[in-house]
C-alpha positions in Angstrom: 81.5 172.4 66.6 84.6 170.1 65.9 84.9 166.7 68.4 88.4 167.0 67.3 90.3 164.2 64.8 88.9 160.7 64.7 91.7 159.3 66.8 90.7 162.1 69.9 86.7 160.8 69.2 87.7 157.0 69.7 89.4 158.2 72.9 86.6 159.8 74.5 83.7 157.0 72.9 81.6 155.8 75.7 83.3 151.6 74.4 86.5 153.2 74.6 85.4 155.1 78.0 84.5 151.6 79.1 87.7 149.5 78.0 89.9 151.9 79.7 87.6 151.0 83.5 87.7 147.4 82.8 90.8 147.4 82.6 91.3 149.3 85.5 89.4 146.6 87.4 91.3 143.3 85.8 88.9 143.0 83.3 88.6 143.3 79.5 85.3 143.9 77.3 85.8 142.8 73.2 83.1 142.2 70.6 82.8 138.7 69.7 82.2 137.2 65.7 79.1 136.1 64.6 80.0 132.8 64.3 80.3 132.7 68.3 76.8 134.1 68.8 75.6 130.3 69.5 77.9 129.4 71.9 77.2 132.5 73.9 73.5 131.1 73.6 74.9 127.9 74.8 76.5 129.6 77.9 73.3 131.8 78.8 70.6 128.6 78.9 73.4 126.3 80.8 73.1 129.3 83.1 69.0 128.9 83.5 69.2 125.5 83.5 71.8 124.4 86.3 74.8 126.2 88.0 77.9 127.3 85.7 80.8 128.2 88.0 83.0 129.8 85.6 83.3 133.4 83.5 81.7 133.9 80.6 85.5 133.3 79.2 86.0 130.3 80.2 82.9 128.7 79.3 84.0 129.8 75.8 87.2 128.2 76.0 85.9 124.7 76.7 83.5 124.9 73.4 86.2 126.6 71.5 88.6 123.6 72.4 85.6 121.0 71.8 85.1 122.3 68.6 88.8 121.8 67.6 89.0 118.4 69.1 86.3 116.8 67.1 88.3 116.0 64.2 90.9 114.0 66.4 90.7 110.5 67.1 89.6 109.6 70.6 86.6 110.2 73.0 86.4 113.2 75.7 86.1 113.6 78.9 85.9 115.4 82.3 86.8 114.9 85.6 85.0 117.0 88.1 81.3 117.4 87.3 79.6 119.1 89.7 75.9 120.4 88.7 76.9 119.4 85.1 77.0 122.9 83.8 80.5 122.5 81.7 79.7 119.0 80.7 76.5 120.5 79.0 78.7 123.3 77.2 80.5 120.3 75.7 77.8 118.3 74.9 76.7 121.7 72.4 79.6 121.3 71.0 81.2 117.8 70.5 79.2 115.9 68.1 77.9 112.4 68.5 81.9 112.1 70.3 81.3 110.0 73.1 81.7 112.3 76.7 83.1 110.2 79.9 82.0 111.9 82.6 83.9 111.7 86.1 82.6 113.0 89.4 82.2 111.9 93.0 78.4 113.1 93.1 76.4 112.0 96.1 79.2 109.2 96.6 80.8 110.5 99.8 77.9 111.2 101.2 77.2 107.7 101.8 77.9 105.4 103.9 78.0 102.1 101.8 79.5 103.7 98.8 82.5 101.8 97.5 84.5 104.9 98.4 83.6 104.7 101.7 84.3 101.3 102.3 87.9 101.6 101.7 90.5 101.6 104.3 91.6 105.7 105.5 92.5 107.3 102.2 94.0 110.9 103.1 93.1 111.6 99.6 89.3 110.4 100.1 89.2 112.6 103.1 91.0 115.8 101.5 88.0 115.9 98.4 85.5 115.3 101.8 87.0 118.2 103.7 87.1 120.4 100.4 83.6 120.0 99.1 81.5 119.2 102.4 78.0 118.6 101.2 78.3 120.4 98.2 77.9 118.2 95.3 76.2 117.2 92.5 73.4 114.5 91.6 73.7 112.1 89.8 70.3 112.0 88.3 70.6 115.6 88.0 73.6 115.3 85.5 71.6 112.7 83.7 68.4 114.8 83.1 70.1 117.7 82.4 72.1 115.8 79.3 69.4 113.2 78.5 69.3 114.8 74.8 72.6 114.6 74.1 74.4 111.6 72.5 77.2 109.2 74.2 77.6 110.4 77.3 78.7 107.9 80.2 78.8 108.9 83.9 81.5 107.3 86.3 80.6 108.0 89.8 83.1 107.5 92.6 86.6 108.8 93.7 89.0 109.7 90.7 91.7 107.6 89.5 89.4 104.7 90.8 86.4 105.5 88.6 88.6 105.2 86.0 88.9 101.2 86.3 88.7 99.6 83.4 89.1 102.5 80.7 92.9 102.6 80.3 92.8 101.2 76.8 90.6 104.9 76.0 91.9 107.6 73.5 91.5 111.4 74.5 90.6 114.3 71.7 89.6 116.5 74.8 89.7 116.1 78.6 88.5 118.9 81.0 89.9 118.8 84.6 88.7 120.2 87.4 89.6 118.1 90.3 90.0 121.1 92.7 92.8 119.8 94.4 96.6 119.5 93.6 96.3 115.2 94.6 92.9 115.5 92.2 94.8 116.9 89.9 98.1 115.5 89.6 96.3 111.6 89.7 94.2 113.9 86.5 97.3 114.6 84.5 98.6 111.2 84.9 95.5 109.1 83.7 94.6 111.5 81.0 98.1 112.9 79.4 99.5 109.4 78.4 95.9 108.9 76.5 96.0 112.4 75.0 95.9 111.9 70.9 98.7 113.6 69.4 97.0 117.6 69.1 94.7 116.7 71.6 94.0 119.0 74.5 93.6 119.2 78.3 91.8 122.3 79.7 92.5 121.8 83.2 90.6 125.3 85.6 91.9 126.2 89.1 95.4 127.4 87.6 95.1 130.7 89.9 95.8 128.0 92.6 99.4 128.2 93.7 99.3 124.5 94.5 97.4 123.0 91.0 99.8 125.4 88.9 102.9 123.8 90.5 101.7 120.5 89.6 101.1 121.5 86.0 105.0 122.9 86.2 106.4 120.1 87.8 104.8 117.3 85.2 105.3 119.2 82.2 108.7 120.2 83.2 110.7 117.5 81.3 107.7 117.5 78.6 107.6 118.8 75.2 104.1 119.7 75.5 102.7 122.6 75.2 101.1 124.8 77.8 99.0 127.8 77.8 98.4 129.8 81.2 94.9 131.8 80.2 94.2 134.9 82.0 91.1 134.0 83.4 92.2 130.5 85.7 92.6 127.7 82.8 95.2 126.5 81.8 95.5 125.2 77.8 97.8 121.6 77.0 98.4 120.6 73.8 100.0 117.2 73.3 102.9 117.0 71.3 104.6 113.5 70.0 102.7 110.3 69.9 100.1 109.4 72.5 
């Protein structure tokens, strides 16, 4: 007995059965190259190893953007570490680049920090009321990317962890500050320091607040910016750094 012509078969494939209820549900299933098969291996032992709070898309993204970036002048970096899960997925895939990492870990959970020393900081209490005691550790971060080359951890309160590195170059930077004051004081450290091509992933863009700082910085900018369906958000510098 005929199926019918090819065209009516792909219809009524169990893949094409499958597409069609993805998409129904905000969701999209495609095969992936060969060439990618390593990075999904990268994904799934970040996965075992520590806590990756992201989609399986985005997690690709930041070592598809890595992998781009190498050949650009500059070190990377991110800003918001957490359990170190994303900085591991760039570690697989920068090189021997050197990786700044920026993150409050265990900082605002105590008392003598230099963070906590300061005088009332509305923005030091917004990141407190946000995260709570959720946070990363420090030695965690450092254990989990002992094997990897030239990575550097800045503990503390963002911009102020910065001190000291303004004369840096950025290939790659991935924020994810949360917050819209994380990440507007993100876009202005990084994006001046961005090598010409280089690029900013910044997450959280499904947040009505962080997407109107994106729009209101790069509205006078000739950069270019990518909204990515699954809560990133893709710059690419344009002109001189």
């Amino acid at each position: 007995m005929s199926l019918g012509p090819p065209r009516l078969r792909q219809r009524l494939s169990p893949g094409a059965l499958l597409r069609g209820l993805l998409a129904t549900r905000g969701s999209i299933q495609t095969p992936l190259a060969a060439e990618w098969r390593p990075a999904l291996e990268a994904i799934g032992e970040t996965r075992r190893r520590t806590a990756l709070l992201m989609n399986d898309a985005a997690a690709l993204q930041i070592q598809i953007c890595v992998a781009a970036a190498r050949r650009l002048p500059g070190v990377m970096a991110e800003a918001g570490v957490l359990m170190g899960g994303s900085a591991r997925l760039i570690c697989e895939a920068k090189g021997r680049t050197p990786l700044h990492l920026f993150d409050v870990f265990e900082t605002l959970q105590d008392e003598h920090s230099a963070d906590a020393d300061t005088e009332p900081n509305p923005d030091l209490e917004a990141v407190r009321a946000h995260f709570g005691a959720v946070h990363g550790q420090r030695l965690e971060v450092e254990r989990l990317l002992a094997s990897y080359p030239g990575v550097l951890l800045h503990p503390g309160l963002f911009p102020r962890s910065a001190l000291g590195l303004e004369a840096l170059t950025f290939s790659f930077v991935h924020l994810d500050l949360d917050l819209p004051t994380g990440t507007r004081a993100g876009l202005e450290f990084f994006h001046p320091r961005l090598s010409p091509g280089g690029m900013l992933l910044g997450d959280d863009y499904d947040d009505p607040g962080v997407r109107q700082v994106f729009a209101d910085y790069f509205a006078a900018r000739p950069d270019t910016v990518i909204g990515l369906p699954w809560g990133q958000v893709l710059v690419v510098k344009q002109g001189a750094g």
